[in-house]
C-alpha positions in Angstrom: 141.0 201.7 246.2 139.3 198.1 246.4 139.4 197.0 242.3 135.9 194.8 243.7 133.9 198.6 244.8 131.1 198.8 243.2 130.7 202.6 242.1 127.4 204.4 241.1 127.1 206.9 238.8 126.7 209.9 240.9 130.1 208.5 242.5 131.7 208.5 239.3 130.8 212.0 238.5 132.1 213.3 241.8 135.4 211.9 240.8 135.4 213.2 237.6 134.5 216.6 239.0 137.6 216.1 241.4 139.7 216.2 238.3 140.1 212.5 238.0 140.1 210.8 234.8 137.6 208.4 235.0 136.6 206.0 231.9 134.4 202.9 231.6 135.5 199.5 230.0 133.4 196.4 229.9 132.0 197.7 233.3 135.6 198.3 234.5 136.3 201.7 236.1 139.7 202.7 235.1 141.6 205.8 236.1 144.3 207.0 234.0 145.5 210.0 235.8 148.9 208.2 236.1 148.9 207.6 232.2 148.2 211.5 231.1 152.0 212.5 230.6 152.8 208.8 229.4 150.1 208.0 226.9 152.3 207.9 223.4 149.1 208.9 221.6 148.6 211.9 223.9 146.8 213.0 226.6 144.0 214.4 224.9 142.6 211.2 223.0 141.9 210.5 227.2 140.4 213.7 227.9 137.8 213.0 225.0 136.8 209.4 227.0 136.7 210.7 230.3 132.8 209.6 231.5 132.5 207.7 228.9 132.3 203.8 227.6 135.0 203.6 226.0 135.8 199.7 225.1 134.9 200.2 221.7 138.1 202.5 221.6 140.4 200.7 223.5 140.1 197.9 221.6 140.1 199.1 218.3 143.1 201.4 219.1 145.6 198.9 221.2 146.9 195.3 221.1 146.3 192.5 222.9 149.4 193.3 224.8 148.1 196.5 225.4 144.9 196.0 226.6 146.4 193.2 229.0 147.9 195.7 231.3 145.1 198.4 231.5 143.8 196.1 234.6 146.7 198.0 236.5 144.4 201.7 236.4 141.1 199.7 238.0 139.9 201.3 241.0 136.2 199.7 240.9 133.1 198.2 238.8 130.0 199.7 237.7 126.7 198.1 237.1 124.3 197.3 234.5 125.0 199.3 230.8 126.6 203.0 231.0 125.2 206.0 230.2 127.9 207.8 229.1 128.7 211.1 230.6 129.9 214.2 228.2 133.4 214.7 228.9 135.2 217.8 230.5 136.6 218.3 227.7 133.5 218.9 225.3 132.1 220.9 227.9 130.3 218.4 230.4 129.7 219.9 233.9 130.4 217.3 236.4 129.0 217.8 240.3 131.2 217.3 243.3 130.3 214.6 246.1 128.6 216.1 248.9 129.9 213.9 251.5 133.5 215.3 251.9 134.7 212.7 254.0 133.8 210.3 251.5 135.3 212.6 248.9 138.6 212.3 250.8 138.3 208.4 251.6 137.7 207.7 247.6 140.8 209.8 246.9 143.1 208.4 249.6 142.3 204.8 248.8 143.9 204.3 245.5 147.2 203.0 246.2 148.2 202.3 242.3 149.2 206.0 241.6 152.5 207.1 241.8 153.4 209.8 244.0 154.1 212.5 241.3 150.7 211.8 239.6 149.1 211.7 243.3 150.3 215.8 243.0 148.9 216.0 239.9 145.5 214.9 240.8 145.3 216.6 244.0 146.0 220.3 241.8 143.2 219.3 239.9 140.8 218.5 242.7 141.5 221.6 243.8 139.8 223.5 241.3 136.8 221.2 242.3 135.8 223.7 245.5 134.5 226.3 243.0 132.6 224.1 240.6 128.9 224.7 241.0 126.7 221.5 242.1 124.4 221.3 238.8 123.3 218.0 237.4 125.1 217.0 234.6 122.1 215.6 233.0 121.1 219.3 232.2 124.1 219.5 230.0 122.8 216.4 228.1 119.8 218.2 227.4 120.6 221.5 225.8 120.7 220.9 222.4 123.5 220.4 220.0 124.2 224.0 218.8 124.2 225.1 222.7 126.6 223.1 224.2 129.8 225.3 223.8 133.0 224.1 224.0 134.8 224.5 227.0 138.5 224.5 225.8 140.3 222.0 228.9 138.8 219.6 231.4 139.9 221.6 234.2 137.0 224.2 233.8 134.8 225.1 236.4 131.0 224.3 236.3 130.1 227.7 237.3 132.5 229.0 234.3 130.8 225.8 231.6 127.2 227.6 232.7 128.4 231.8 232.7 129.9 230.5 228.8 126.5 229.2 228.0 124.5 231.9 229.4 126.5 234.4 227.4 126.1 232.6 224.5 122.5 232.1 225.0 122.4 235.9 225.7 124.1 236.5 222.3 121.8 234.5 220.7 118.6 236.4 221.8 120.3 239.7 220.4 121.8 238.5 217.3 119.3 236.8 214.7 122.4 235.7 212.1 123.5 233.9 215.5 120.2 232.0 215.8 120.5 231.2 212.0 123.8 229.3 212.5 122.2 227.5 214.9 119.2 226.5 212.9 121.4 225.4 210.0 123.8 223.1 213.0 120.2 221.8 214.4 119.1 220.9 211.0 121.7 218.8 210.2 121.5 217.3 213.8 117.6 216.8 213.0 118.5 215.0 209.4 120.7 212.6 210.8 118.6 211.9 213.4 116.0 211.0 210.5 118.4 208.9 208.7 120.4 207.0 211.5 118.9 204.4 214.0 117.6 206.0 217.3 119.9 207.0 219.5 118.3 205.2 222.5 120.5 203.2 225.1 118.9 200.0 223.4 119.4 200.4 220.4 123.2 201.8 220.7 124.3 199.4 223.2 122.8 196.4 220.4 125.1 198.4 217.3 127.8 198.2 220.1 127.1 194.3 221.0 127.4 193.7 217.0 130.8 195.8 216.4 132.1 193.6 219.3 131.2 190.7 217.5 132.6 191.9 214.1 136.1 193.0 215.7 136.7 189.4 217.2 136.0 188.2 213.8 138.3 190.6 212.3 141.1 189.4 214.9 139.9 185.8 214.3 140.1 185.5 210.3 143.6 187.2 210.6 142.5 190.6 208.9 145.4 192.1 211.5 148.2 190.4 209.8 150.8 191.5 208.0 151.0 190.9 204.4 154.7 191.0 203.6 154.4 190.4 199.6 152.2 193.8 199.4 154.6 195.5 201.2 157.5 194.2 199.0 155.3 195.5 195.8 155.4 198.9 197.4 159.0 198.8 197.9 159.6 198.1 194.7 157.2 201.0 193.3 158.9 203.5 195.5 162.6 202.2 194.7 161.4 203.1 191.1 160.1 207.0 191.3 163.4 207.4 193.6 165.3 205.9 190.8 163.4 208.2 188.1 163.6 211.3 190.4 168.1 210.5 190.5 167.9 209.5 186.6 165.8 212.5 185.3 167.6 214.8 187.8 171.2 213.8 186.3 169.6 214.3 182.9 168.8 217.9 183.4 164.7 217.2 183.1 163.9 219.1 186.1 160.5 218.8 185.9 160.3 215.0 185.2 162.5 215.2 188.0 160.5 216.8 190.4 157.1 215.3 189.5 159.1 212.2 190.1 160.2 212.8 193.8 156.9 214.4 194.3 154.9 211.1 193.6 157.9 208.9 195.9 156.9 211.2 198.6 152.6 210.6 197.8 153.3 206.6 197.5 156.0 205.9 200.4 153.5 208.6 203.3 150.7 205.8 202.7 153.7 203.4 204.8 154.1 206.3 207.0 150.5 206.5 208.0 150.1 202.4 208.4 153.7 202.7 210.6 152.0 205.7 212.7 148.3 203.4 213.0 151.4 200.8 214.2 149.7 198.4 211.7 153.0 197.3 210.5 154.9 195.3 213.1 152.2 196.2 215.6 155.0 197.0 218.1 155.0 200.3 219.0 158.8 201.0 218.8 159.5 199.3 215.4 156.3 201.4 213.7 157.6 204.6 215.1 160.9 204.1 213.9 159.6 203.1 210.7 157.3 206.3 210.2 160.4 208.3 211.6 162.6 207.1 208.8 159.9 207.7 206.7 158.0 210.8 207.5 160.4 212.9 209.0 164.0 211.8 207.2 162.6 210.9 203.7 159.7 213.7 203.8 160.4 216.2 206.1 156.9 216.1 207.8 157.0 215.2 212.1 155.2 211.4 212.2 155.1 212.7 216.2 152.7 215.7 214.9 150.7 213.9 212.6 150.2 211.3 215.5 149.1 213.4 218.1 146.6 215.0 215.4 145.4 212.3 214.1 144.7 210.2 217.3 142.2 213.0 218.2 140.9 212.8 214.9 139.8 209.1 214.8 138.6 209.7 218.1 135.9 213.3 217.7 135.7 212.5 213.9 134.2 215.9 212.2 134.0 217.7 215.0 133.9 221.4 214.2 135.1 222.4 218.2 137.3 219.2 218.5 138.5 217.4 215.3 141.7 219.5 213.9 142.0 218.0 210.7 138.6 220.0 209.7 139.9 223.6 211.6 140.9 225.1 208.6 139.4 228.6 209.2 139.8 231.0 207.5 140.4 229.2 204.4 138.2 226.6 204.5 134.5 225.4 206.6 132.9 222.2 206.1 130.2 223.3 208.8 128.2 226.4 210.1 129.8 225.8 213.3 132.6 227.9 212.3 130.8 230.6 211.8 130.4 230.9 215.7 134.3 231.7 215.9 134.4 228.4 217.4 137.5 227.2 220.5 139.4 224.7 219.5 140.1 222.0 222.4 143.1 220.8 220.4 145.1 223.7 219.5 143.6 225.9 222.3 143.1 228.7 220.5 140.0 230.3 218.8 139.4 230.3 215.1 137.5 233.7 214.5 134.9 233.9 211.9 136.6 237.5 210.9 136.0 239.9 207.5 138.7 238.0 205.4 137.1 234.2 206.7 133.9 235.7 205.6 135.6 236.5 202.1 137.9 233.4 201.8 135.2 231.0 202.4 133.1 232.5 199.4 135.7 231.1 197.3 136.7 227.9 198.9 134.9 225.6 195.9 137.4 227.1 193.6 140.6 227.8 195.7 139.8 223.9 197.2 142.6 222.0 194.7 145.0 224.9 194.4 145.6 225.4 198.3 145.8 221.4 198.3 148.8 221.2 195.6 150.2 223.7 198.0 149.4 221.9 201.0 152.5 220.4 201.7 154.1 223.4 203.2 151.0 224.0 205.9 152.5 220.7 207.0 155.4 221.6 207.3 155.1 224.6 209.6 152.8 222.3 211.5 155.3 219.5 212.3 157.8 221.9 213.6 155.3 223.9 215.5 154.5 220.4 217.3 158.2 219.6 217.9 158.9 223.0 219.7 155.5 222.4 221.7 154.8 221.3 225.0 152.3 218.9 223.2 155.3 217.0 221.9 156.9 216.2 225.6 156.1 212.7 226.6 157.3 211.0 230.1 156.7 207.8 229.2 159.3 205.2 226.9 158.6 206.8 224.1 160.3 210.4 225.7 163.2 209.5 223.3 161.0 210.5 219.7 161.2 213.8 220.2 164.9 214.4 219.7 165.0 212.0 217.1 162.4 213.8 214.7 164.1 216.9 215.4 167.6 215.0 213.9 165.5 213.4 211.1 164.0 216.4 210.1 167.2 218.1 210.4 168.6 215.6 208.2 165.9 216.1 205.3 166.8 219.3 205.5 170.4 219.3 204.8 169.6 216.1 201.9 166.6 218.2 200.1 167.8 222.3 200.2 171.2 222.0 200.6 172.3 218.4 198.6 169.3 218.6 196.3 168.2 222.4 195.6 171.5 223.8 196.2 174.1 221.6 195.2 172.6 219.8 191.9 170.2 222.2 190.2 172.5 225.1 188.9 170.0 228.2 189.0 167.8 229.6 191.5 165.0 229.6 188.7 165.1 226.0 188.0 165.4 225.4 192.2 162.2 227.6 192.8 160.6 225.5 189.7 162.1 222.0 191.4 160.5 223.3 194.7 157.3 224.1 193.6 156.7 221.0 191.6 157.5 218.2 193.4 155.2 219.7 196.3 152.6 220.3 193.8 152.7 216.6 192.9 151.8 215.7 195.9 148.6 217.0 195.9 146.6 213.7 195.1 147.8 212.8 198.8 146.0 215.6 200.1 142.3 215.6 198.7 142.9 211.6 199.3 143.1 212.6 203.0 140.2 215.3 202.8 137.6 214.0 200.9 136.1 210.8 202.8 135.6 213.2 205.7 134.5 217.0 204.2 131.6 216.0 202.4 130.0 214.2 205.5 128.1 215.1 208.7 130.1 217.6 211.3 126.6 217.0 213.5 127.3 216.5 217.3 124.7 213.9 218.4 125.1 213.7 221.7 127.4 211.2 223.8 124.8 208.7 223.3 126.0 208.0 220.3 127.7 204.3 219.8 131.3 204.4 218.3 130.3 202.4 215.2 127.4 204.4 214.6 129.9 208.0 214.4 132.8 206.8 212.4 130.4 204.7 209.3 127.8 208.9 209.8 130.9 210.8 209.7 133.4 209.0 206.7 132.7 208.1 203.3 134.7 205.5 200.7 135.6 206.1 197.7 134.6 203.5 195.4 137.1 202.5 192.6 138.5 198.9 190.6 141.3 196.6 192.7 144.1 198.0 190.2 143.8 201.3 191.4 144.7 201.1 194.5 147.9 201.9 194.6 147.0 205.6 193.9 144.5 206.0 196.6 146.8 204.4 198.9 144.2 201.6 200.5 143.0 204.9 202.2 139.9 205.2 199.8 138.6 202.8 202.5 138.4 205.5 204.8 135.3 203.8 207.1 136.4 200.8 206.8 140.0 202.2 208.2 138.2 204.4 210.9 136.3 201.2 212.6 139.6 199.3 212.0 142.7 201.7 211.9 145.1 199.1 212.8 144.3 196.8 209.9 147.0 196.9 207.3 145.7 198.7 204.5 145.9 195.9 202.1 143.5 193.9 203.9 141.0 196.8 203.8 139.2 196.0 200.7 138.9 192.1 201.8 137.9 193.7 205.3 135.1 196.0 203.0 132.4 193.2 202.8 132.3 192.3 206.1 131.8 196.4 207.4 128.8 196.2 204.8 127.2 193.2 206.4 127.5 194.9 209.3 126.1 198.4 208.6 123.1 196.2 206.3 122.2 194.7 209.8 122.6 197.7 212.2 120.6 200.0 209.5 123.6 202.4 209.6 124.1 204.2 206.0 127.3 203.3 204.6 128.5 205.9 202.4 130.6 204.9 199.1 130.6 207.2 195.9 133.4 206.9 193.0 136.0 209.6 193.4 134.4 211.6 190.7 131.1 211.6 192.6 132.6 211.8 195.6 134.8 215.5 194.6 131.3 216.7 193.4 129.5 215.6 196.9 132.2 217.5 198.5 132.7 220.5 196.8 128.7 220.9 197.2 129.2 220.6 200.4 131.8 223.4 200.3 129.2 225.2 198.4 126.8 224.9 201.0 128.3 226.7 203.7 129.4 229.2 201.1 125.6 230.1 200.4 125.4 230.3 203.8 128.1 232.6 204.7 126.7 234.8 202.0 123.9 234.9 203.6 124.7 235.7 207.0 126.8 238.6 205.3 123.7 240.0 203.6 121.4 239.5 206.7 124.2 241.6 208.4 124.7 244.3 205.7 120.7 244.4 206.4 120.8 244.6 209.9 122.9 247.8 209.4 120.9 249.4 207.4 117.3 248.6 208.8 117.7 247.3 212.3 116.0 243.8 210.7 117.8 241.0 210.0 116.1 240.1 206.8 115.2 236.5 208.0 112.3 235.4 207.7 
C-alpha cells in the first residue's frame, strides 16, 4: 500500500473492522499486524491503541532507535487532528467498507507484510462478514457505565451490541444494577468537574504541551544514566545480603530473615528500572539485568511482571482492563466490580459472588495483612505466565522464556533447598524463616498499590489526552530527599507514569518540571505524604465497602418486599 495514500476516517474503520491493527502517529497510519506475535511488551498494549493516536505512547515507551524503524508498518497519512476511535478491545464496534472491491484492493496493496502475518490478517478479516454496519460514533455516545467490555478485538459488532442490549436489559429489571451505575457515572461526572474539558481542543493543546515537555526531558539529559546512584544501591544491597549470611550463620533467624526480606524490597526497585529498560536502555542488557534480578535473586518472572505492567501504564485504573487493580474477591477500588466485570487481560470474569460480597466488607482491615503476604500471589502469578501462551514471543526476544524458567528454577534450588533446607535445622524455624522474610517485604507492596488505589478508576471516554489520564489516575507520595531509598524513587509514581523510562533517580529532579506542566494545563496533580496518602486510600477502600453494604441490603430488601429500598 502507497505510504503517500491519504486515508479517511471511515477508511480507517473499515480496516480496523477487517481485523487490521490500525494506529495513528503524528498523522502516520501504521499497521502492526506483522508486529502482534513479536512485540516484546506484548500484543495487548497494541490492542489497547488500535484506532487510536497513539504518539504520545510510542514515544514515551521506545527509544530513539525504536521509534526510527516504526516507518517500516506505514501504509498511509491521515489529515487534520484524530479523533480517536475506541478500540476493539474496550469494546468499540468498527463498520466494514461497503465497497468490497475496494475492501479487497486496500488489503492486497500492502506489500510490507510477511506472508505468515498476511494469514493472520486474512483469519481476522474473515470474521468481518458478520459484523453489523453500525456507526461507531454510537459507541462513543453511550455513557461510561454502558460501554461493556468486549473481552478480544476479534468480536463481532452484532455480538458488541446483543452484550449491551442484555446488559441494558438487566439494568431495567435490576435497581442495585442501576445503582452501580450511578455510583461509576458519578465519579465520571466529578472528574469531569474537576479536569479540563475533554474537547478535541483543548486535549490536542495538553497533548501539544506534553510533546514539548518530553523533548525537554530528552534534551536536559533526564534519560541518562546516573552510574554513582546505582553504585550507592549496590552497596546497600551488598550490605542486607551480607547481614542476611552473617545473622544466618549466627543462628538469629529472624534477624536473618528480616534481612533477606529487605535485600529482596531494595534490589526489585533495579528490577522494575531494568524491566522500564531505563538502565542501559537496550533492550537485551535490561532484560538480562531484571532476569538476574527478579527471577534468579527473587524468584518472581520479570517476563510476567512485564507483560502486566505494560498494560498497566497503558489503561491505568481500569476496572475491565488494568490487572494490577483485578483483585476480586479480595479487594475493589471501584463499583465497577460489582458488575462481575471481564477482564480483557486475563480473559476471564471476575464474579461479584457471596464471599466477594463478604471479603470486600473487610478489605480496610485485611488491606496490610494480605500485602505482607503478597509475595506468594506473585509467585503463583509468574509461573502461571511462564506456562502461558501469553508468554510465547516470535520475535528476538523468543529466547526469555526458557531462561526465566532456568532462573526461577535456580532460586528455587538456592532458597528451599540451600537455604530452608540445608542451613536452618528445624522445620519450625524454616516455616518462621519463610514467613518472615516474605512478610518483610511488604513495604514493596503498598509502595506499588497506593499511588494508584486511592485515585479515579473513571473511564472518560477515548477523548481523553494521555497526559491528562496518567497525572487523573496516579498520585505521589510526598516525603524528604533522604528517604528515598525506602520508597524506591517509585513514590513518584506520576511523574514515572508520563516518563517510565527515566531512571528513577532523576525522578525527583524530573518532579518540578511535571508540576509546571500540570500548573499550565489545569490538570490536578495529586501528592499527599504517605501517611495521608494510606488514609486517602483506605477511605477509598471504605467507600466501596459502604457501597457493597449497601447493594447487599437493597438486595436482602428486594427479597423480602419486591422494592429495592432505593430511593
Amino acid at each position: 500500500m502507497a505510504p503517500d495514500r491519504i486515508f479517511s476516517r471511515r477508511e480507517i474503520e473499515g480496516l480496523i473492522a477487517n481485523g487490521d491493527s490500525i494506529i495513528i502517529t503524528q498523522n502516520n497510519v501504521l499497521r502492526l499486524n506483522a508486529w502482534h506475535e513479536r512485540h516484546p511488551g506484548g500484543h495487548l498494549v497494541i490492542r489497547h491503541m488500535v484506532g487510536r493516536e497513539a504518539t504520545d505512547e510510542l514515544n514515551i515507551s521506545h527509544s530513539q532507535q525504536t521509534l526510527a524503524t516504526v516507518n517500516r508498518y506505514r501504509i498511509g497519512r491521515v489529515e487534520g487532528p484524530w479523533v480517536n476511535f475506541t478500540p476493539p478491545i474496550q469494546g468499540g464496534v468498527f463498520r466494514p467498507l461497503k465497497d468490497k472491491h475496494d475492501t479487497a484492493r486496500l488489503d492486497t496493496e500492502d506489500s510490507s507484510e510477511e506472508s505468515s502475518d498476511e494469514a493472520a490478517s486474512d483469519s481476522g478479516r474473515s470474521v468481518a462478514s458478520s459484523r453489523t454496519s453500525v456507526d461507531v460514533e454510537d459507541i462513543d455516545l453511550i455513557s461510561v457505565p454502558d460501554r461493556m467490555t468486549i473481552a478480544t478485538g476479534s468480536e463481532s459488532t452484532a455480538q458488541a451490541f446483543a452484550f449491551l442490549r442484555s446488559k441494558e436489559k438487566h439494568v431495567n429489571t435490576d435497581e442495585s444494577t442501576a445503582h452501580i451505575k450511578k455510583s461509576i457515572q458519578d465519579e465520571v461526572d466529578n472528574d469531569r468537574d474537576h479536569y479540563p474539558s475533554l474537547d478535541a481542543e483543548t486535549q490536542h493543546d495538553i497533548a501539544i504541551k506534553f510533546r514539548a515537555l518530553h523533548e525537554r526531558v530528552r534534551n536536559e539529559g533526564y534519560y541518562d544514566l546516573r552510574v554513582s546512584e546505582y553504585i550507592k544501591e549496590m552497596i546497600r544491597y551488598s550490605i542486607l545480603f551480607a547481614g542476611f549470611i552473617y545473622c544466618l550463620r549466627q543462628g538469629w533467624i529472624i534477624a536473618s530473615a528480616t534481612c533477606l526480606g529487605f535485600f529482596w524490597q531494595q534490589i526489585m526497585f533495579t528490577a522494575h528500572d531494568a524491566g522500564h529498560r531505563a538502565i542501559t536502555h537496550n533492550i537485551i542488557y535490561d532484560t538480562l539485568i531484571g532476569i538476574f534480578i527478579g527471577d534468579f535473586c527473587c524468584g518472581l518472572s520479570i517476563g510476567w511482571w512485564k507483560s502486566s505492567h505494560n498494560v498497566h501504564h497503558l489503561v491505568t485504573n481500569s476496572p475491565e482492563h488494568d490487572p494490577d487493580i483485578q483483585n476480586v474477591p479480595l479487594f475493589s477500588t471501584s463499583p465497577s466490580f460489582m458488575s462481575s466485570i471481564q477482564s480483557s487481560y486475563y480473559g476471564i470474569c471476575f464474579p461479584w459472588d457471596k464471599f466477594a460480597e463478604w471479603s470486600i466488607k473487610y478489605q480496610k482491615y485485611t488491606y496490610y495483612p494480605v500485602m505482607a503476604i503478597a509475595r506468594f500471589n506473585l509467585y503463583f502469578l509468574s509461573w502461571a505466565h511462564l506456562i502461558s501462551t501469553r508468554a510465547n514471543t516470535k520475535s528476538f526476544m523468543a529466547w526469555t522464556r526458557p531462561t526465566e524458567v532456568c532462573a526461577i528454577a535456580l532460586y528455587s534450588i538456592w532458597y528451599y533447598k540451600f537455604l530452608l533446607y540445608d542451613s536452618i535445622p528445624t522445620w519450625k524455624l524454616r516455616a518462621l524463616f519463610l514467613l518472615v522474610s516474605h512478610v518483610a517485604t511488604l513495604p514493596l507492596h503498598v509502595q506499588i498499590t497506593l499511588s494508584h488505589w486511592g485515585t479515579s478508576t473513571a473511564d472518560l471516554g477515548p477523548r481523553e489526552s494521555f497526559a491528562m489520564r496518567q497525572l487523573r489516575t496516579t498520585m505521589d507520595i510526598a516525603c524528604p530527599a533522604w528517604l528515598d531509598f525506602v520508597h524506591g524513587g517509585l513514590q513518584f509514581q506520576a511523574v514515572h507514569h508520563l516518563f517510565p523510562r527515566v531512571p528513577r533517580h532523576n525522578l525527583r529532579r524530573l518532579q518540578t518540571l511535571v508540576r509546571e506542566f500540570a500548573a499550565e494545563t489545569g490538570i490536578d496533580y495529586q501528592i499527599k505524604g504517605f501517611v495521608a496518602a494510606n488514609k486517602h486510600m483506605l477511605g477509598r477502600l471504605d467507600d466501596i465497602t459502604q457501597l457493597a453494604k449497601l447493594l447487599a441490603e437493597c438486595q436482602a430488601h428486594m427479597a423480602e418486599t419486591g422494592e429495592s429500598g432505593l430511593h
